[in-house]
C-alpha positions as CSV (number, residue, x, y, z in Angstrom):
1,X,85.1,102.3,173.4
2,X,88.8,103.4,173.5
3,X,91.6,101.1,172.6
4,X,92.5,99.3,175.2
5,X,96.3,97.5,175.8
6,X,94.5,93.9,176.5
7,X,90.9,93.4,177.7
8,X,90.1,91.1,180.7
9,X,86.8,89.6,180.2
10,X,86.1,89.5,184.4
11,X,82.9,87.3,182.5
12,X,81.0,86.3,179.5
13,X,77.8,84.8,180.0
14,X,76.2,83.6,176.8
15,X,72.3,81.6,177.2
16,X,72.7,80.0,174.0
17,X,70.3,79.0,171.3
18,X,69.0,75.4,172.3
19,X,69.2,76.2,176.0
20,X,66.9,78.8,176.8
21,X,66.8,80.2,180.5
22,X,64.2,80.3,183.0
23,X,62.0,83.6,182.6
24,X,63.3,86.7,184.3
25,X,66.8,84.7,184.1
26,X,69.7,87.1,184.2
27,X,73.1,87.3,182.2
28,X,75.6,88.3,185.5
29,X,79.3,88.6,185.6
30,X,80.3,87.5,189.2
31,X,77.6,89.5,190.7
32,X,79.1,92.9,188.9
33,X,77.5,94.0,185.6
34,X,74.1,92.0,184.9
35,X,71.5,92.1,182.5
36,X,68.0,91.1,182.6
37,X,66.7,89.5,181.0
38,X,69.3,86.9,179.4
39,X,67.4,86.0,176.6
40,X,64.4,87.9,174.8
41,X,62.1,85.7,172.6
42,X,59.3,86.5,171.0
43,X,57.3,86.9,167.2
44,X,59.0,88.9,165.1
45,X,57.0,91.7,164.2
46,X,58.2,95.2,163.2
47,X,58.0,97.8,165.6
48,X,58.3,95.9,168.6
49,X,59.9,97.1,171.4
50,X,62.0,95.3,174.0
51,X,63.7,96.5,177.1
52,X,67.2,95.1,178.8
53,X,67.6,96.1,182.0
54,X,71.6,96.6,182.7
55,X,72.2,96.9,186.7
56,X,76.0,98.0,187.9
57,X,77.2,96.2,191.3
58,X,80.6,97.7,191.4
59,X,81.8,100.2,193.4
60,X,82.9,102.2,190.1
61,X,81.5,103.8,187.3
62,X,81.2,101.9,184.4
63,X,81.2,102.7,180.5
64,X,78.7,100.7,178.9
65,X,78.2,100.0,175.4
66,X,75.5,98.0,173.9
67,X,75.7,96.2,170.4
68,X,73.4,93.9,168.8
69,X,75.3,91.6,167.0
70,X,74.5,88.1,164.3
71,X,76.1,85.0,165.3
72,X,78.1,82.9,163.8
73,X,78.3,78.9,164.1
74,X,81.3,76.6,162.9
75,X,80.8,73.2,162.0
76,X,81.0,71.9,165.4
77,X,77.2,73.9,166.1
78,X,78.9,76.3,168.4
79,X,78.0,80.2,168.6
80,X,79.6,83.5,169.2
81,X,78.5,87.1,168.3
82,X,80.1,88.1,165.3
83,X,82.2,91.2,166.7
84,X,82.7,92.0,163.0
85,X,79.1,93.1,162.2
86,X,76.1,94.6,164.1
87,X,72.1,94.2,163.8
88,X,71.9,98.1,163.9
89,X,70.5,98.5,160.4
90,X,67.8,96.4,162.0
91,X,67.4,97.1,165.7
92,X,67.2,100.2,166.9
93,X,69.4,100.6,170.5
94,X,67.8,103.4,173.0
95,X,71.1,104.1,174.8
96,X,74.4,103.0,172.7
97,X,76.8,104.3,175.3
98,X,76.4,105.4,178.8
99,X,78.0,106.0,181.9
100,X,76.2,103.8,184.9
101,X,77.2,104.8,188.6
102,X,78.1,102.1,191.1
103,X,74.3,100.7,192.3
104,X,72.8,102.0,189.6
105,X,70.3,100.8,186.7
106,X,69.2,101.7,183.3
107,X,66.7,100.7,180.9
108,X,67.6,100.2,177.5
109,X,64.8,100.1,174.9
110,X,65.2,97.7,171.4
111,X,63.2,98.4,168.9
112,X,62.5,96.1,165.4
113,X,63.2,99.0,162.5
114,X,63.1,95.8,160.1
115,X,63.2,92.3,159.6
116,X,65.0,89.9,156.9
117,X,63.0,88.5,154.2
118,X,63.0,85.3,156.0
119,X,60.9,86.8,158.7
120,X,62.6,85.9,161.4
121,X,65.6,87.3,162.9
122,X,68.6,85.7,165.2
123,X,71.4,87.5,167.4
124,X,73.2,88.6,170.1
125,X,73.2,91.3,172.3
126,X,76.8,92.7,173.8
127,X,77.1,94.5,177.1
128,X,80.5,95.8,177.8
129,X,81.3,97.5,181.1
130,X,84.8,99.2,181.4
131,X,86.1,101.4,184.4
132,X,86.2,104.8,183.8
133,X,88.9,106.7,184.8
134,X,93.2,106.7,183.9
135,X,93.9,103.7,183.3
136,X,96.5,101.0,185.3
137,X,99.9,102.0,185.3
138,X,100.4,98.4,184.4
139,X,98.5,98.9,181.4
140,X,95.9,96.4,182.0
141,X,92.0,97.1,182.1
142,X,89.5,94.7,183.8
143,X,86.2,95.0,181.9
144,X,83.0,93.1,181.7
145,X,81.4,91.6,179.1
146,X,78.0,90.0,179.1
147,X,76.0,88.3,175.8
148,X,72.6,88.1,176.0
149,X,70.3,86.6,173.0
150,X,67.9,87.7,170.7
151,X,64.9,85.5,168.9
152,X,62.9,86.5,166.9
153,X,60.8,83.5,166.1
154,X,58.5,83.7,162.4
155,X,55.1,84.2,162.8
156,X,53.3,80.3,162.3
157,X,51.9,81.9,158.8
158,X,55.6,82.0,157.5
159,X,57.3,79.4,159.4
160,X,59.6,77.5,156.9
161,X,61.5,74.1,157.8
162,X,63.8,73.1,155.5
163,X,67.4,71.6,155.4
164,X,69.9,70.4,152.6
165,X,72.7,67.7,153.1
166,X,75.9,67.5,151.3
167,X,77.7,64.0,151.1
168,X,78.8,61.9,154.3
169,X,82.3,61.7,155.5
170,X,84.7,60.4,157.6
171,X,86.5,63.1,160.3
172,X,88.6,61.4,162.9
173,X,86.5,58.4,164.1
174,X,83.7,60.0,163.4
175,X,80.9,59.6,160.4
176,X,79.3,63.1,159.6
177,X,76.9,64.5,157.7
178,X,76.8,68.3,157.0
179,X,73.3,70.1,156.9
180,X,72.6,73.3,156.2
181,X,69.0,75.1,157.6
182,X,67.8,76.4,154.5
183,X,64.5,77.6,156.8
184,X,63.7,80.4,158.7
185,X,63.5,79.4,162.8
186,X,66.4,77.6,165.0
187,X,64.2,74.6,165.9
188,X,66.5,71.7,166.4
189,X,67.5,69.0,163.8
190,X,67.4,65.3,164.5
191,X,67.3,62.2,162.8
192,X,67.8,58.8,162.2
193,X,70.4,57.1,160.7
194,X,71.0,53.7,158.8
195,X,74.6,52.3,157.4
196,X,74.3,49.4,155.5
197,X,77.6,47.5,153.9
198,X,79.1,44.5,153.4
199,X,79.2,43.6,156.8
200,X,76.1,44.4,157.7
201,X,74.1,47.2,158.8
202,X,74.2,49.7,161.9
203,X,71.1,52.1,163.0
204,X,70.9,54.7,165.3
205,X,69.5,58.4,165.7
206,X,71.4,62.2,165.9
207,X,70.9,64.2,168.4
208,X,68.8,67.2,168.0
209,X,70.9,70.2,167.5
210,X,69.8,73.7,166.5
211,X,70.7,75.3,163.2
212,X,71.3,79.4,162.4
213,X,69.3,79.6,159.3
214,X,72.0,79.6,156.6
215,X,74.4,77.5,158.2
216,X,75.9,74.7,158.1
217,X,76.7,72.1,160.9
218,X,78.1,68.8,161.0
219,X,75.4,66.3,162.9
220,X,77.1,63.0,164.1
221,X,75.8,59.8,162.6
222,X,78.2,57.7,164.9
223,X,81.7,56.5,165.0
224,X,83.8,54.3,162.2
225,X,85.1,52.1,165.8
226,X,83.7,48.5,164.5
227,X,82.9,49.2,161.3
228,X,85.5,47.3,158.7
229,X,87.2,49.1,155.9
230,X,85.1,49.3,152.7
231,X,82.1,51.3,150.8
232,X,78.5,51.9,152.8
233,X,75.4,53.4,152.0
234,X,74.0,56.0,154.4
235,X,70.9,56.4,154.5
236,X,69.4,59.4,157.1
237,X,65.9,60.7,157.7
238,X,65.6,64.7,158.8
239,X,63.2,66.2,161.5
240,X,62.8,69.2,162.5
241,X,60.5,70.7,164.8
242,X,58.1,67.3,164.7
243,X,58.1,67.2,160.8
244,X,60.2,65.1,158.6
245,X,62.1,67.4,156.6
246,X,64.2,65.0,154.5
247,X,65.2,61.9,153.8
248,X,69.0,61.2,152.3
249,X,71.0,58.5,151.0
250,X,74.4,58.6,150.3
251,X,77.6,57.1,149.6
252,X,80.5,56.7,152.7
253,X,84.2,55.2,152.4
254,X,86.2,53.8,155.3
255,X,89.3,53.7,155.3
256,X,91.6,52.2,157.5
């Protein structure tokens, strides 16, 4: 895709890891660039083949490039495609780049060429629609950009849960405790927590939140509002996907 002065996303629509959409759902930017579907799931097996269907509403002609991109996650559990790397070593993309009249559609075929180690495999899939054609004499080029995502679940045989947690800790109000999936499937993380000190002890449970395998997010174990200054022991029990996957005490510090 040529270099372009400053890229005006007209829309990004991104069906994210814990919230799948209904079947046949569609990744659309304002009824201009869509594909279908928004999210493929299924077993990861070599050699599969998917198909995105990528439809073009406008009334122009639209570059189109597809990618296959890993995500990343920060701390905070949220995802975006990695515009740094791409999947191709791994999927193989029918149709990279293509023109697509106005009303028209095109199939584009995915194919597994291998799969991690792990067995499963987790990503994004970027659709970029740019006007053909000179560009403004403002120097300014609307263009469309649409994520759609990519599971590939491990078969049951090779389905691995497992997490590790580093020590708790204090960040603004809030007590956290980092975990890092050390399996091989997204299936959320939840738990329940204990803090027990001086001034007695306070319960409650984290909400479930998925996990990239190999990554680390920071899973709320509540807020340090009513809890006095001084030394606590935190004590949290791990589940994922209906299994207790852990069970971690540690040390926490309040300040004040």
């Amino acid at each position: 895709m040529p270099h372009l002065p400053r890229l005006v996303l007209a829309a990004s629509a991104v069906a994210l890891l814990a919230q799948l959409p209904l079947a046949g759902a569609t990744a659309v930017a304002d009824g201009a660039l869509s594909v279908t579907p928004a999210v493929i799931e299924r077993i990861a097996v070599r050699g599969d083949t998917a198909s995105l269907a990528v439809v073009n509403s406008t009334n122009k002609t639209l570059r189109i490039t597809v990618t296959p991109r890993p995500w990343t996650q920060s701390r905070s559990g949220a995802v975006a495609p990695d515009r740094r790397k791409t999947l191709l070593s791994r999927l193989g993309v029918s149709a990279r780049s293509f023109t697509l009249a106005p009303g028209a559609r095109r199939s584009v075929a995915m194919n597994v060429k291998s799969l991690p180690a792990s067995g499963s495999l987790y990503g994004s899939i970027e659709t970029i629609g740019t006007p053909t054609g000179p560009a403004r004499r403002n120097g300014i080029t609307a263009a469309y950009r649409l994520i759609s995502t990519l599971r590939l679940n491990p078969p049951s045989a090779k389905r691995h849960l497992a997490v590790r947690a580093s020590a708790a800790r204090v960040s603004g109000s809030a007590i956290v405790l980092p975990v890092k999936n050390t399996g091989n499937t997204v299936s959320p993380i939840s738990g329940d927590v204990r803090i027990k000190g001086a001034s007695g002890t306070h319960t409650g449970t984290i909400a479930a939140r998925p996990i990239l395998p190999g990554a680390t997010v920071n899973l709320g174990l509540g807020s340090t509002r009513g809890i006095p200054a001084g030394t606590y022991t935190v004590t949290v029990a791990l589940r994922q996907g209906g299994r207790s996957v852990g069970r971690v005490t540690r040390r926490l510090r309040v300040k004040r």
